[in-house]
N, C-alpha and C positions, 0 to 999 in steps of 0.2 A: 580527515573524516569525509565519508561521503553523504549528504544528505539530497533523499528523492523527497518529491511532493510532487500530488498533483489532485486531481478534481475529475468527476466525471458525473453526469447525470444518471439518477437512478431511474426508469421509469414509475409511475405510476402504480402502486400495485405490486411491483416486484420486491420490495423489501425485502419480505421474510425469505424468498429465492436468492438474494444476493445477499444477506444475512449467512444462509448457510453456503454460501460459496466462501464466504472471507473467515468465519471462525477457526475451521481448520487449517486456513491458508495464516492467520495472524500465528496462532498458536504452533503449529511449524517454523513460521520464520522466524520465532523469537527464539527457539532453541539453536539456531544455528550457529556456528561459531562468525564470528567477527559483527555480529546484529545487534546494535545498541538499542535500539529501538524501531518498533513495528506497529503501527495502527492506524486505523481505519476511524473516520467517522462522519456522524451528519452536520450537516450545517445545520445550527440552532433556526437560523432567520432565513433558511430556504430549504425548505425539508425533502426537494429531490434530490439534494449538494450531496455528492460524496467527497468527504477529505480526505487526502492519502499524505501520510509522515511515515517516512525510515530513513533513521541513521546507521550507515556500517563503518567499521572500522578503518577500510579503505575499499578500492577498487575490486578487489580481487576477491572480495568478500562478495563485493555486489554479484561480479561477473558468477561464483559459484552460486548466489542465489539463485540466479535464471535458472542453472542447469539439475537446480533437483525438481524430483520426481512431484512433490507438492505442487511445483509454481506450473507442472504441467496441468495436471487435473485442475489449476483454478481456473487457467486461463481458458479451459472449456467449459468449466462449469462457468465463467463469467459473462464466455459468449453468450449463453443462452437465456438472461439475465436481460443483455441487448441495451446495454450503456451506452448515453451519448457522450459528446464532448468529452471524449477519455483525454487528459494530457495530463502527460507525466514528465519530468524533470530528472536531471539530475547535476548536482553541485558538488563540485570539492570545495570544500569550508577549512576553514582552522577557527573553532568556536571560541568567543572572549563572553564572557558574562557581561551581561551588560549592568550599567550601576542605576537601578530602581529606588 
């Protein structure tokens, strides 16, 4: 399994503009095949935090995420958004439940 995270600063203001750059863009990459999981969200305890989680099936799943047509138009519509501190990750995992 491959898991991304990552973090970027929202400005000020731009919410509801980077709001609707990621709804189309979550709701596309969760249909895709090999996408276990895709979402976005705020940091409760710092409200310009962007959190970014996706899990895919493996590599190749990731590698075809890039190349559709969705993750083209986000990543313009997110320039213009004008996020700081964007960093993104990515891990190959072999996930174990952990005992709670």
């Amino acid at each position: 399994m491959i898991i991304v995270e990552g973090s970027a600063r929202i400005p000020e203001g731009a919410w509801e503009q980077a709001i609707s750059a990621m709804e189309p863009m979550i709701t596309a990459s969760r249909e895709e095949a090999g996408c276990i999981e895709y979402a976005y969200s705020r940091d409760l305890l710092d409200p310009n935090l962007l959190r970014i989680i996706e899990r895919w099936k493996d590599k190749a799943a990731l590698v075809s995420h890039f190349a559709e047509p969705h993750m083209a138009v986000f990543r313009e519509a997110l320039a213009a958004v004008g996020p700081r501190d964007l960093q993104v990750r990515m891990y190959d995992a072999e996930p174990e439940p952990l005992p709670l």
